[in-house]
N, C-alpha and C positions, 0 to 999 in steps of 0.2 A: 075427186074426193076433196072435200072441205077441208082446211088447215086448220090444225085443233092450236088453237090458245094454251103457251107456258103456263105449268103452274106459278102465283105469286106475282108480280105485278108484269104488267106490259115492259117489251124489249123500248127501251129510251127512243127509239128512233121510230116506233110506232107512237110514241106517245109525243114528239114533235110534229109528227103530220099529223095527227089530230088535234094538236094546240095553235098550231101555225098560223094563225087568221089575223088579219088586220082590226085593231079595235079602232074604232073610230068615233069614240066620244073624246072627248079630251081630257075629261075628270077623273079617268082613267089612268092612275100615276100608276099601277102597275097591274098587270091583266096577267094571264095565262103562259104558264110556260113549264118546262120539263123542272122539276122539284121546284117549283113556285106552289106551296099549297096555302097562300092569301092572297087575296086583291086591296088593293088601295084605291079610293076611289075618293077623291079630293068632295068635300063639302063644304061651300066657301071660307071660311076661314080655318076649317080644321078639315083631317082630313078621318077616313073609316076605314076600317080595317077588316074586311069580312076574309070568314071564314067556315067551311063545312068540310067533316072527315070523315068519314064512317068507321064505325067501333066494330072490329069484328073479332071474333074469337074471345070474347069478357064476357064471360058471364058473370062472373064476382066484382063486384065494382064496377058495374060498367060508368056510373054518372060519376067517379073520381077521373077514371079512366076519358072521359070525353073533353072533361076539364082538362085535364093535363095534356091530352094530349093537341087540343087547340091552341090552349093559352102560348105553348111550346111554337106552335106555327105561326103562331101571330107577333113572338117574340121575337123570331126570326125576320122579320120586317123593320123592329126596331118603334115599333108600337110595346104601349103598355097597354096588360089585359086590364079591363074593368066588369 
């Protein structure tokens, strides 16, 4: 029998062997990892800051709600949102 998946997010340690991969661009100042939910990604003289999070359970608000809750991840890199 198949193992059913925890409600609410993946066990940390399932979610490091799926991150665990070698990035191998070099513009890559910060790639993938267990609570890393931005990448940086050097563009020569400045650098980007991307981000994607999916909005679940909002139905009221969802576009304040997507706002907030990126700009919050992308602060956490020590990037300003624009």
């Amino acid at each position: 029998m198949a193992e059913v998946l925890p409600v609410g997010k993946l066990p940390r340690e399932w979610m490091r062997r799926l991150l665990d991969y070698p990035i191998s661009d070099p513009r890559v100042r910060l790639g993938p990892g267990v609570g890393l939910d931005a990448a940086v990604v050097e563009m020569g003289d400045r650098c980007l800051v991307v981000k994607a999070d999916p909005i679940t359970f909002a139905t009221e608000a969802i576009g304040w709600y997507a706002v907030q809750i990126n700009a919050n991840d992308i602060a956490t890199t020590g990037a300003v949102s624009r």
